[in-house]
Biopython code that builds the backbone (N, CA, C, O; Angstrom):
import numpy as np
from Bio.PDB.StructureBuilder import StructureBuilder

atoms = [
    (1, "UNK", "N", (38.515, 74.600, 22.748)),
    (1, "UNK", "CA", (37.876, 73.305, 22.892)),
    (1, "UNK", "C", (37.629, 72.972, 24.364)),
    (1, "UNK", "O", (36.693, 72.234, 24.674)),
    (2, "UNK", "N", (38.290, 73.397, 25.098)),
    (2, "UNK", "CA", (38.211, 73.331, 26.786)),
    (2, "UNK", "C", (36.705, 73.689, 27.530)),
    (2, "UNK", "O", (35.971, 73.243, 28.411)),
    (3, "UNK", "N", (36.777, 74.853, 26.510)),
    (3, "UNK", "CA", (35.285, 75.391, 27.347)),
    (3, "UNK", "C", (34.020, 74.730, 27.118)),
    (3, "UNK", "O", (33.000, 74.581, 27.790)),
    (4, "UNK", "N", (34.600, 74.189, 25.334)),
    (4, "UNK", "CA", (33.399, 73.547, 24.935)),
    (4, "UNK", "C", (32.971, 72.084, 26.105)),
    (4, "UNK", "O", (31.849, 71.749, 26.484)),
    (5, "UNK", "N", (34.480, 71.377, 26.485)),
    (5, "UNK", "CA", (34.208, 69.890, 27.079)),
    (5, "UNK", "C", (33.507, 70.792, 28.689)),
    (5, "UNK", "O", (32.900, 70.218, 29.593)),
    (6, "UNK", "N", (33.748, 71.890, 28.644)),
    (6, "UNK", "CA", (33.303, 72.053, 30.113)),
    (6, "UNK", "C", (31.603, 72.312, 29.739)),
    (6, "UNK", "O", (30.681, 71.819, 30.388)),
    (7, "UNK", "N", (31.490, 72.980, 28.840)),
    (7, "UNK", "CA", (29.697, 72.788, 29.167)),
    (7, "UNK", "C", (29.312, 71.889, 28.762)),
    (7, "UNK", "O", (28.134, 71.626, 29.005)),
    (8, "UNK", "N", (30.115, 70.963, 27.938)),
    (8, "UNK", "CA", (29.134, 69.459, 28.309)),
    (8, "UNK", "C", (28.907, 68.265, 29.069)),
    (8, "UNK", "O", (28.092, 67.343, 29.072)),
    (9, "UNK", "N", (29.880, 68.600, 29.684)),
    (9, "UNK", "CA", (30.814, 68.496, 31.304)),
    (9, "UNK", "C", (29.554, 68.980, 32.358)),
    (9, "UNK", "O", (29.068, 68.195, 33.171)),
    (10, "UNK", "N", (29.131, 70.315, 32.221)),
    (10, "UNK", "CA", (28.138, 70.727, 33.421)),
    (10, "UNK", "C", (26.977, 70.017, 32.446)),
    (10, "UNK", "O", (26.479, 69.034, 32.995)),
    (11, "UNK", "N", (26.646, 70.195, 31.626)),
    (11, "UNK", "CA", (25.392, 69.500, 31.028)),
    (11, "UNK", "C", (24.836, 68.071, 31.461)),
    (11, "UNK", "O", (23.737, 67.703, 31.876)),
    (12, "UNK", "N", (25.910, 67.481, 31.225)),
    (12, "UNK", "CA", (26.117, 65.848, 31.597)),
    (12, "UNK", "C", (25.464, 65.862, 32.872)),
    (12, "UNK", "O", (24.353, 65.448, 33.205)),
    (13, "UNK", "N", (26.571, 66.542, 33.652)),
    (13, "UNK", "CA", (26.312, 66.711, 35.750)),
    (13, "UNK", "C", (24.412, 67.049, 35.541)),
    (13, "UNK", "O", (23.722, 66.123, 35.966)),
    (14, "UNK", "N", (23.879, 67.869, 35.135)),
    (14, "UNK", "CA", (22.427, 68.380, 35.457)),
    (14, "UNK", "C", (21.956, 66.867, 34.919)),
    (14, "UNK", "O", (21.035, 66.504, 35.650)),
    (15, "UNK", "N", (22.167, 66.139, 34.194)),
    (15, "UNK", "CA", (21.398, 64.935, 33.790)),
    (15, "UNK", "C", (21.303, 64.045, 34.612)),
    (15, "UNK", "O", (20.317, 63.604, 35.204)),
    (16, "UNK", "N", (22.879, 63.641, 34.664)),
    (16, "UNK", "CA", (22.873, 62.937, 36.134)),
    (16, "UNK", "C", (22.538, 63.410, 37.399)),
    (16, "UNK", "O", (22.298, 62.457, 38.141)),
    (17, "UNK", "N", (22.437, 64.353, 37.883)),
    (17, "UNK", "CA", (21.536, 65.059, 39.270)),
    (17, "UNK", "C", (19.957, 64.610, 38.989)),
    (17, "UNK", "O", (19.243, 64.032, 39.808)),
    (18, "UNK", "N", (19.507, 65.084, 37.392)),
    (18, "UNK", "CA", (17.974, 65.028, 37.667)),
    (18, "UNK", "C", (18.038, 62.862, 37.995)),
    (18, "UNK", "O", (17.596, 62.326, 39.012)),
    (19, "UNK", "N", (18.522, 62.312, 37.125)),
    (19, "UNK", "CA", (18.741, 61.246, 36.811)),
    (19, "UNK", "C", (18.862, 60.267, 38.551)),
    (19, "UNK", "O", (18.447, 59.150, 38.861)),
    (20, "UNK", "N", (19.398, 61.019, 39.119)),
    (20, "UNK", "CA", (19.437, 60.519, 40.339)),
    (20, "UNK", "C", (18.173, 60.287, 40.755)),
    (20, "UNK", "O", (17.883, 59.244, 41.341)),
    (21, "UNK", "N", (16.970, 61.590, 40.395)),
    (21, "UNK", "CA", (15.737, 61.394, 41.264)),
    (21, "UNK", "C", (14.878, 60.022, 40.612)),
    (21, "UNK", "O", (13.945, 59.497, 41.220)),
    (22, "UNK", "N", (15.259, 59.661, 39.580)),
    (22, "UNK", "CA", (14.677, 58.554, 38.840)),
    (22, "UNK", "C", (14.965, 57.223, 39.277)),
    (22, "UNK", "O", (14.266, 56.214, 39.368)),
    (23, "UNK", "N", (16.192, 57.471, 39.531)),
    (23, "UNK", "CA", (16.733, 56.204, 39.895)),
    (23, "UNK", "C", (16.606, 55.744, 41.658)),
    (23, "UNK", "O", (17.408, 54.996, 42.216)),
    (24, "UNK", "N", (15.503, 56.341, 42.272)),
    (24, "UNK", "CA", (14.794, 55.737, 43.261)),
    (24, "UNK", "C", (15.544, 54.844, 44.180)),
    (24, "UNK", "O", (15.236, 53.658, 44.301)),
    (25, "UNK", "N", (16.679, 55.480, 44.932)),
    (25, "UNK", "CA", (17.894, 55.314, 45.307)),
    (25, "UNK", "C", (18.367, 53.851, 44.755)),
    (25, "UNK", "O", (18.315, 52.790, 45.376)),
    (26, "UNK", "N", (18.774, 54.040, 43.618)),
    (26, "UNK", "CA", (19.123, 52.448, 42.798)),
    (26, "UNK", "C", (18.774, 51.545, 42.803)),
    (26, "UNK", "O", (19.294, 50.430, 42.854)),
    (27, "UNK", "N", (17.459, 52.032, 42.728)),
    (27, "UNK", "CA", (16.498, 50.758, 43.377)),
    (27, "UNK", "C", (15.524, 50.167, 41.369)),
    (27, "UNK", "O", (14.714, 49.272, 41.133)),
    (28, "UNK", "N", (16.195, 51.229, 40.418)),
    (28, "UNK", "CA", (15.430, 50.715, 38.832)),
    (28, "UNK", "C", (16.752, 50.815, 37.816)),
    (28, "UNK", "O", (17.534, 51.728, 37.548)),
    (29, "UNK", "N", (16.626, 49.525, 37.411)),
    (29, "UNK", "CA", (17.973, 49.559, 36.475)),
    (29, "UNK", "C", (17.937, 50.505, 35.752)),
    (29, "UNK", "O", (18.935, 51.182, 35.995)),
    (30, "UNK", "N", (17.039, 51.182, 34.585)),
    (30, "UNK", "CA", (17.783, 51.690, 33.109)),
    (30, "UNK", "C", (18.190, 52.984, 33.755)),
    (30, "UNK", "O", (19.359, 53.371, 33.768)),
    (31, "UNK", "N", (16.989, 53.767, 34.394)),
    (31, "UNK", "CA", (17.680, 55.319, 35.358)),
    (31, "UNK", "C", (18.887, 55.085, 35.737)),
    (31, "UNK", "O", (19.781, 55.871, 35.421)),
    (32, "UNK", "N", (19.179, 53.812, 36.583)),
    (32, "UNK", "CA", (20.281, 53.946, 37.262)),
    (32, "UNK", "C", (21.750, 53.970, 36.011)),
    (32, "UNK", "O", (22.731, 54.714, 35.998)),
    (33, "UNK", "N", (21.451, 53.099, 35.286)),
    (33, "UNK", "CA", (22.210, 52.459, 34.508)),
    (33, "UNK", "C", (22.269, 54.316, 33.932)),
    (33, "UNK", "O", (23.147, 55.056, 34.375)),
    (34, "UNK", "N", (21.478, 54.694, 33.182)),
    (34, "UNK", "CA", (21.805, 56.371, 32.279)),
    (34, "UNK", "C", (22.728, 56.757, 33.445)),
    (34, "UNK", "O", (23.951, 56.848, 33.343)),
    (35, "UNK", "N", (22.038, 56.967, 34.528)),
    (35, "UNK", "CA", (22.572, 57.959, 35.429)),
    (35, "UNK", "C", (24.483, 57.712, 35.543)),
    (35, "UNK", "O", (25.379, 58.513, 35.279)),
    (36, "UNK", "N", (24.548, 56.456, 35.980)),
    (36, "UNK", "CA", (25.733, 56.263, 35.859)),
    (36, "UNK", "C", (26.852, 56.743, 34.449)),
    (36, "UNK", "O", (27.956, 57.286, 34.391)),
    (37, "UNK", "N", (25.960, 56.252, 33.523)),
    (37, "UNK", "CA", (26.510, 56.846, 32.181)),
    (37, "UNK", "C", (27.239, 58.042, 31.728)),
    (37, "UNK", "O", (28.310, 58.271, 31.166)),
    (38, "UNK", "N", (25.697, 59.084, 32.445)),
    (38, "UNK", "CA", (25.800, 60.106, 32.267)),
    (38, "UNK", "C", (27.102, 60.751, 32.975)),
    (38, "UNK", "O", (27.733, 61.698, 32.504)),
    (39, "UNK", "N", (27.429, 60.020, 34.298)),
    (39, "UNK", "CA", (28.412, 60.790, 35.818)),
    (39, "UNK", "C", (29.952, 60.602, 34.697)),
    (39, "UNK", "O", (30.850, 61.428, 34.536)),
    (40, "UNK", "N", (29.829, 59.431, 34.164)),
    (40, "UNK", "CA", (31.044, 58.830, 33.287)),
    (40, "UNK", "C", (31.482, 60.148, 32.001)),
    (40, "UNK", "O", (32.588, 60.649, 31.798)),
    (41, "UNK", "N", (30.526, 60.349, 31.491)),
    (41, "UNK", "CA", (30.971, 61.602, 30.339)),
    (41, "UNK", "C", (30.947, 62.501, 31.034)),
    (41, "UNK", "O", (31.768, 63.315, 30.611)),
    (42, "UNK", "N", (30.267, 62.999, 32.251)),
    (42, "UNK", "CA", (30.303, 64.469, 33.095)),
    (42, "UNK", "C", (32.009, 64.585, 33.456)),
    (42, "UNK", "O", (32.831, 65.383, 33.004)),
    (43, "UNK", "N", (32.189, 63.460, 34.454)),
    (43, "UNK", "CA", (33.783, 63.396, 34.478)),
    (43, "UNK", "C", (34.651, 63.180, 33.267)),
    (43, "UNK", "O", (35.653, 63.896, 33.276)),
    (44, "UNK", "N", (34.525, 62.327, 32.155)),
    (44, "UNK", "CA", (35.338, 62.816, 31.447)),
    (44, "UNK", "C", (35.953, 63.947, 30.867)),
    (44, "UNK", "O", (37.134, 64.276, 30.749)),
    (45, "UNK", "N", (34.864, 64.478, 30.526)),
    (45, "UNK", "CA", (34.653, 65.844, 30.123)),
    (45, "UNK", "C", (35.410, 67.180, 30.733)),
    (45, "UNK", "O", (35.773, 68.215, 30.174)),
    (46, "UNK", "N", (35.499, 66.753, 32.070)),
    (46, "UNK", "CA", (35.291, 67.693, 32.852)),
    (46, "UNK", "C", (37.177, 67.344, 32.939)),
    (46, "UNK", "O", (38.125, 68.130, 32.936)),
    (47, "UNK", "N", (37.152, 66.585, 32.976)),
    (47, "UNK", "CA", (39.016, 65.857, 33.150)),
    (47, "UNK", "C", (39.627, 66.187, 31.849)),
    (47, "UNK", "O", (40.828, 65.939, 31.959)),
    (48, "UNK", "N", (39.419, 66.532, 30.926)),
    (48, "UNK", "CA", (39.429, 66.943, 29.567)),
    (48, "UNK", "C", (39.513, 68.488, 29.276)),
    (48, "UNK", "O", (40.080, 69.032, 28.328)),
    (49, "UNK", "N", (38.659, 69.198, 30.550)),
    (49, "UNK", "CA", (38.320, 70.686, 30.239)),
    (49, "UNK", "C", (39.701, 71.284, 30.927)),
    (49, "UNK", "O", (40.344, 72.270, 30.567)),
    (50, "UNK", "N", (39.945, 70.430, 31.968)),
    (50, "UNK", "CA", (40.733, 70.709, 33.093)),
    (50, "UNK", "C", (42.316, 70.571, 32.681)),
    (50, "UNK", "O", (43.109, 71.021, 33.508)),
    (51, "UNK", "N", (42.722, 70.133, 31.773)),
    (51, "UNK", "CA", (43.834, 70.087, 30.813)),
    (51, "UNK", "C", (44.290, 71.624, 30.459)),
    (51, "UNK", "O", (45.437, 71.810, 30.054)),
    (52, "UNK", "N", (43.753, 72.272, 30.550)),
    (52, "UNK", "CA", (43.748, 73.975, 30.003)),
    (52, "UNK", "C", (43.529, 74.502, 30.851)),
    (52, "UNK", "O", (44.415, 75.250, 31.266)),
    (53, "UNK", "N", (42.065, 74.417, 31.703)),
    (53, "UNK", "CA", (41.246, 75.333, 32.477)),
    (53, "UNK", "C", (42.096, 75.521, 34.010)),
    (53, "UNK", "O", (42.798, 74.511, 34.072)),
    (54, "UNK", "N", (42.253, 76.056, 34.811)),
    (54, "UNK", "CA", (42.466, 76.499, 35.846)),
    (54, "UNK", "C", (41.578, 75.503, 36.793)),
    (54, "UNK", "O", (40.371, 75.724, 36.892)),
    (55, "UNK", "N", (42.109, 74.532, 37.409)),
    (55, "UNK", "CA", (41.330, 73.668, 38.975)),
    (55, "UNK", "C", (40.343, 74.583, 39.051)),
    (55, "UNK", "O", (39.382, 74.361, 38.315)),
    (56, "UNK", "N", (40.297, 75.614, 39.773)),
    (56, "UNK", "CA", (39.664, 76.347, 41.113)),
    (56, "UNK", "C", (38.116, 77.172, 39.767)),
    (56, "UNK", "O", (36.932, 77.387, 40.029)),
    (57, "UNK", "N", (38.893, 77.408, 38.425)),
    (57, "UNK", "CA", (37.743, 78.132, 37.882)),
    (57, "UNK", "C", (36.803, 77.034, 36.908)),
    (57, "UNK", "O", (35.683, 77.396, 36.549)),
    (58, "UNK", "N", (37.312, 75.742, 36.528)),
    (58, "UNK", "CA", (36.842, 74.289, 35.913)),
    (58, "UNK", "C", (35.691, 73.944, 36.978)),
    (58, "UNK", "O", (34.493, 73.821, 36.720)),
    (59, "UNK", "N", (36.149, 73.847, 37.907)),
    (59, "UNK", "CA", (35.456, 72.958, 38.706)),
    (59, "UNK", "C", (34.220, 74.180, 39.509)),
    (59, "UNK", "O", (33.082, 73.744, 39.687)),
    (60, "UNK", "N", (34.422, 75.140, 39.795)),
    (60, "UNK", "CA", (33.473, 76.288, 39.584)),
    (60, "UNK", "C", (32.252, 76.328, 39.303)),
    (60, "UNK", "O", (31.198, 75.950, 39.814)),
    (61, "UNK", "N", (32.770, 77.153, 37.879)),
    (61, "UNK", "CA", (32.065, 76.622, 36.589)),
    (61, "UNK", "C", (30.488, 75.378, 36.621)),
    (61, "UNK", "O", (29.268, 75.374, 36.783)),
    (62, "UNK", "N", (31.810, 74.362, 36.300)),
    (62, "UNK", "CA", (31.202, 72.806, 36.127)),
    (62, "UNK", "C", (30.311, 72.649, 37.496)),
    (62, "UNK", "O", (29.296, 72.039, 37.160)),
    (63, "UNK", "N", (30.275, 72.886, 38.621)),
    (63, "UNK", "CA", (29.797, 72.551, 39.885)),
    (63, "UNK", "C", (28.421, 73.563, 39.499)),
    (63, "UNK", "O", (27.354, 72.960, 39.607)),
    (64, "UNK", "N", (28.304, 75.124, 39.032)),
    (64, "UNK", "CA", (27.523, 75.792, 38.953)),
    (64, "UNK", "C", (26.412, 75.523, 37.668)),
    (64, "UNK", "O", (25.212, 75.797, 37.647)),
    (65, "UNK", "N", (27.038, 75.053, 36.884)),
    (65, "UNK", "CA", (26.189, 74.724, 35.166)),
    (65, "UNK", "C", (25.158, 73.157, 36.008)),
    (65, "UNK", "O", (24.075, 72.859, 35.505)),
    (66, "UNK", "N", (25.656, 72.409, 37.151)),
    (66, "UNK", "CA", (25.263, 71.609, 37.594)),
    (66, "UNK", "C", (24.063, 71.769, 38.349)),
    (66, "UNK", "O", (23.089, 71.018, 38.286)),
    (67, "UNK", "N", (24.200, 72.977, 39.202)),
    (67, "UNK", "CA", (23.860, 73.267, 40.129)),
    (67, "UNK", "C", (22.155, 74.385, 39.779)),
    (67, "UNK", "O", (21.105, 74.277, 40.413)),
    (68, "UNK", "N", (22.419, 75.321, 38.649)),
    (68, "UNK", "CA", (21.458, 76.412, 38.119)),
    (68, "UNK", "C", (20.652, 75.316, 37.198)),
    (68, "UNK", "O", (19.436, 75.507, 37.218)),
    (69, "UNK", "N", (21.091, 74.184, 36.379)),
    (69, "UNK", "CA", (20.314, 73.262, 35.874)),
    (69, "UNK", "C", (19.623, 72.392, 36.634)),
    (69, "UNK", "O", (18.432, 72.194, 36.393)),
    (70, "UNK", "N", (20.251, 71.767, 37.627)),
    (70, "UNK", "CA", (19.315, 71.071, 38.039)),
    (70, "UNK", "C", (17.989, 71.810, 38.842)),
    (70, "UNK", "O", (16.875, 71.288, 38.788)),
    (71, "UNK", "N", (18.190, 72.836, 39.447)),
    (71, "UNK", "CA", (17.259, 73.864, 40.470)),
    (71, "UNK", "C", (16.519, 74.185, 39.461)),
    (71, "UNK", "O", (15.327, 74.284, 39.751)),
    (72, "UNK", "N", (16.884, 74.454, 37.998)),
    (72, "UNK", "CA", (15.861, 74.589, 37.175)),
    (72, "UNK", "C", (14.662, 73.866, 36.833)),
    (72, "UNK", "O", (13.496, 74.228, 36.988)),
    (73, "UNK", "N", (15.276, 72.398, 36.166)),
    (73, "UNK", "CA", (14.988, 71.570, 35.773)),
    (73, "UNK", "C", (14.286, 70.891, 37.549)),
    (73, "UNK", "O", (13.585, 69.892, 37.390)),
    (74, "UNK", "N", (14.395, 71.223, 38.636)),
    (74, "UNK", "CA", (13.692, 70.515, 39.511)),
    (74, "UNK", "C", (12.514, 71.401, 40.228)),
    (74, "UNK", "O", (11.737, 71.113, 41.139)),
    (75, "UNK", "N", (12.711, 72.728, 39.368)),
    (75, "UNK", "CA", (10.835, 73.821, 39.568)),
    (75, "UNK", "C", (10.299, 73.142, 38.348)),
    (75, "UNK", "O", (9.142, 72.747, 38.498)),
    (76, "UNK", "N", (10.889, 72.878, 37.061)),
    (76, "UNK", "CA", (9.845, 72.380, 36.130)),
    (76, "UNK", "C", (9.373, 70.676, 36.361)),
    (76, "UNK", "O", (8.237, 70.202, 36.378)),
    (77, "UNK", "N", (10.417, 70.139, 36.491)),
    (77, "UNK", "CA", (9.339, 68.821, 36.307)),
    (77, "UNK", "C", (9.077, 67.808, 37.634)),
    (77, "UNK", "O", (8.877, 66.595, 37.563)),
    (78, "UNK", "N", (9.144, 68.821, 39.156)),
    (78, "UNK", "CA", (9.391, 68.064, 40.434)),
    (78, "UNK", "C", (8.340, 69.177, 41.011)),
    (78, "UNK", "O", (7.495, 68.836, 41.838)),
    (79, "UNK", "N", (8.418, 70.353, 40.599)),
    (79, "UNK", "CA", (7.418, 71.309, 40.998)),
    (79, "UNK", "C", (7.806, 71.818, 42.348)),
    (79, "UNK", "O", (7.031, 71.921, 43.299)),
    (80, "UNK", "N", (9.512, 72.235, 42.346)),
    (80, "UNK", "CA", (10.412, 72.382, 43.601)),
    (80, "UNK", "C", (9.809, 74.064, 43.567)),
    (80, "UNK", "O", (9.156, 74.509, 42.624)),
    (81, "UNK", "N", (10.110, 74.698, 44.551)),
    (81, "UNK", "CA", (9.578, 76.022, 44.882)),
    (81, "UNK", "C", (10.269, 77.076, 44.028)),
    (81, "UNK", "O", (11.458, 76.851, 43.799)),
    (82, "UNK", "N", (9.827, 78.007, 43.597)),
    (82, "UNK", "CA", (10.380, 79.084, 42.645)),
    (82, "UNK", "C", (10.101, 80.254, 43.022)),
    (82, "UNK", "O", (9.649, 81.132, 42.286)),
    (83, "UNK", "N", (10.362, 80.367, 44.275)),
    (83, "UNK", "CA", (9.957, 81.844, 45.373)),
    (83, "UNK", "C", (11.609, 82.350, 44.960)),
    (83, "UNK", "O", (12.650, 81.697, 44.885)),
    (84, "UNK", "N", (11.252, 84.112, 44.693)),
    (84, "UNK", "CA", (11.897, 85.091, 44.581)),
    (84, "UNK", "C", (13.160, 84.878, 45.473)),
    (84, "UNK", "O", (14.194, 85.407, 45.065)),
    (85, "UNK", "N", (13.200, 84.324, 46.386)),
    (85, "UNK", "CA", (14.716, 84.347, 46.641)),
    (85, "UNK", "C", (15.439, 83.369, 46.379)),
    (85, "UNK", "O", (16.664, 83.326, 46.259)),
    (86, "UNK", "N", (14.598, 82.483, 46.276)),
    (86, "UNK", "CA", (15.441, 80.796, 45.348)),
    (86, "UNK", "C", (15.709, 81.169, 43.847)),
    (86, "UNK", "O", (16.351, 80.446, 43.085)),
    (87, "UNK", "N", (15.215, 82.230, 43.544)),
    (87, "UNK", "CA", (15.568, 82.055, 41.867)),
    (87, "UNK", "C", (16.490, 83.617, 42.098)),
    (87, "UNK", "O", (16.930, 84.104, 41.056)),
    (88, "UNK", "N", (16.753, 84.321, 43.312)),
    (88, "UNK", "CA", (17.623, 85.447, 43.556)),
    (88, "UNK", "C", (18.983, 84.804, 43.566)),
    (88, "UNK", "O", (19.865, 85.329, 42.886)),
    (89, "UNK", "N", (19.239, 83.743, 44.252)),
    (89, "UNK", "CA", (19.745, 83.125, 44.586)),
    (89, "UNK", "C", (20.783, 81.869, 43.163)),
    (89, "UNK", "O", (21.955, 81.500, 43.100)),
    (90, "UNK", "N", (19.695, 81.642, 42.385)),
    (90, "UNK", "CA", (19.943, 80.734, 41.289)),
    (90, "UNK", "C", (21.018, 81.751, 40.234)),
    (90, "UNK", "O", (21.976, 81.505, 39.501)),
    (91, "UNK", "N", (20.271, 82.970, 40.622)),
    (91, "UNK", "CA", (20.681, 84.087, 39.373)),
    (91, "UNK", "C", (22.168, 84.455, 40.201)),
    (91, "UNK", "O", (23.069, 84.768, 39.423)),
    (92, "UNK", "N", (22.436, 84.458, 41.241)),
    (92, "UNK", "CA", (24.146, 85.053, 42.018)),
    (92, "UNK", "C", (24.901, 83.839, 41.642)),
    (92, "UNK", "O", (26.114, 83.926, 41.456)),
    (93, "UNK", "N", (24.079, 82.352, 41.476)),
    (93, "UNK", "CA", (25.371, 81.658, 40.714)),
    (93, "UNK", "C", (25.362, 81.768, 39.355)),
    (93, "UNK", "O", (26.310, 81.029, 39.091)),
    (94, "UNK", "N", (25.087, 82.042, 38.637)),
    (94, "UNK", "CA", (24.955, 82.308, 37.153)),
    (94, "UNK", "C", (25.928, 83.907, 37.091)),
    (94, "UNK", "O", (27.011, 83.708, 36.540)),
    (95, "UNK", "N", (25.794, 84.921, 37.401)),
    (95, "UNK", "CA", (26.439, 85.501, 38.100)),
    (95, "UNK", "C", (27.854, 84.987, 38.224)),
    (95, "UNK", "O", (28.613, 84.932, 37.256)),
    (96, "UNK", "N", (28.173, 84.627, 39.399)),
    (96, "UNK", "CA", (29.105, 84.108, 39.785)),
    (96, "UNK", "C", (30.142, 83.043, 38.309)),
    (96, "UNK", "O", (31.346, 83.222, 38.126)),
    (97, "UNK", "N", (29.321, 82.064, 37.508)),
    (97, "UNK", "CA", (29.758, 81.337, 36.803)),
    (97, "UNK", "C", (29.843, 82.688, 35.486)),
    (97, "UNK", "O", (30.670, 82.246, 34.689)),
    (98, "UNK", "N", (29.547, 83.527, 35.168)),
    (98, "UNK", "CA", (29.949, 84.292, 34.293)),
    (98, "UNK", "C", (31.088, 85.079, 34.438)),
    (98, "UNK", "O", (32.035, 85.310, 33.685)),
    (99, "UNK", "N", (30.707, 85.560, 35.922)),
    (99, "UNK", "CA", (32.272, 86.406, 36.316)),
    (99, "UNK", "C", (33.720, 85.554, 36.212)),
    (99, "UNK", "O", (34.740, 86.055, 35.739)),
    (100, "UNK", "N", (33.644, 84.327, 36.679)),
    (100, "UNK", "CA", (34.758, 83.500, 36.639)),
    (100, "UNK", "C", (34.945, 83.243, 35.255)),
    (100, "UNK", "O", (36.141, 83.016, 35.072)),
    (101, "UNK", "N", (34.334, 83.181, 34.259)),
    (101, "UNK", "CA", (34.402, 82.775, 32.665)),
    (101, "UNK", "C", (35.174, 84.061, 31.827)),
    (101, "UNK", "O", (36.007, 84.029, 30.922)),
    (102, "UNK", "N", (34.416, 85.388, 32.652)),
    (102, "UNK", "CA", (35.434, 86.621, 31.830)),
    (102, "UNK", "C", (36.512, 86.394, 32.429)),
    (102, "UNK", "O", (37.278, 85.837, 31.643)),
    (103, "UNK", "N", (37.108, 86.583, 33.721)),
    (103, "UNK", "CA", (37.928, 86.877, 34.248)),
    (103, "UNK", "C", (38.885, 85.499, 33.932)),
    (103, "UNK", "O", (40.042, 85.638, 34.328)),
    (104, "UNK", "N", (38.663, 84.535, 33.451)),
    (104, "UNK", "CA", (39.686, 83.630, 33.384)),
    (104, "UNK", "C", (40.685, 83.474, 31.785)),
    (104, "UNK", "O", (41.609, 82.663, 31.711)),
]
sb = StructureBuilder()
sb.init_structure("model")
sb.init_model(0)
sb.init_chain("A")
sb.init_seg("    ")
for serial, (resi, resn, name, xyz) in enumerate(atoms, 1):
    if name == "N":
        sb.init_residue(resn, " ", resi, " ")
    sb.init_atom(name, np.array(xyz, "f"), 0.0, 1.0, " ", f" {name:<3s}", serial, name[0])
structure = sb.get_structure()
């Protein structure tokens, strides 16, 4: 059940990251208002996963599912750059978040 609260834990985090760009530095309630929402179940979740999971490989993880989603999600709907070494780059943390998942 740990692993499960952790990917919805990083899921949450990519919502609230994109969620941030909406919320137009808190300058429009409902964005802001989700966004906040969203940071609230990311941390729960993540405080939940961390009950089982190892600090150093939870927070990992959770920082990387954050991190490969939002870079995703910000070439598709921000039209952020998707040059061969930004997505070389996207793929060594994915990478990285798999190796820590066997090995733990």
């Amino acid at each position: 059940m740990a692993w499960i609260y952790l990917l919805v834990a990083g899921l949450f985090e990519v919502v609230w990251a994109i969620g941030l760009k909406y919320t137009e530095g808190w300058t429009r309630l409902w964005p802001s208002v989700g966004t906040l929402a969203a940071m609230v179940v990311s941390f729960w979740c993540l405080s939940q996963s961390l009950r089982s999971i190892p600090i150093g490989t939870g927070y990992a993880i959770w920082t990387g599912i954050g991190a490969v989603g939002a870079a995703a999600l910000g070439i598709v709907l921000f039209g952020d750059s998707a040059s061969w070494p930004r997505l070389l780059c996207i793929g060594l943390i994915v990478a990285g978040v798999i190796g820590l998942k066997i090995v733990s």
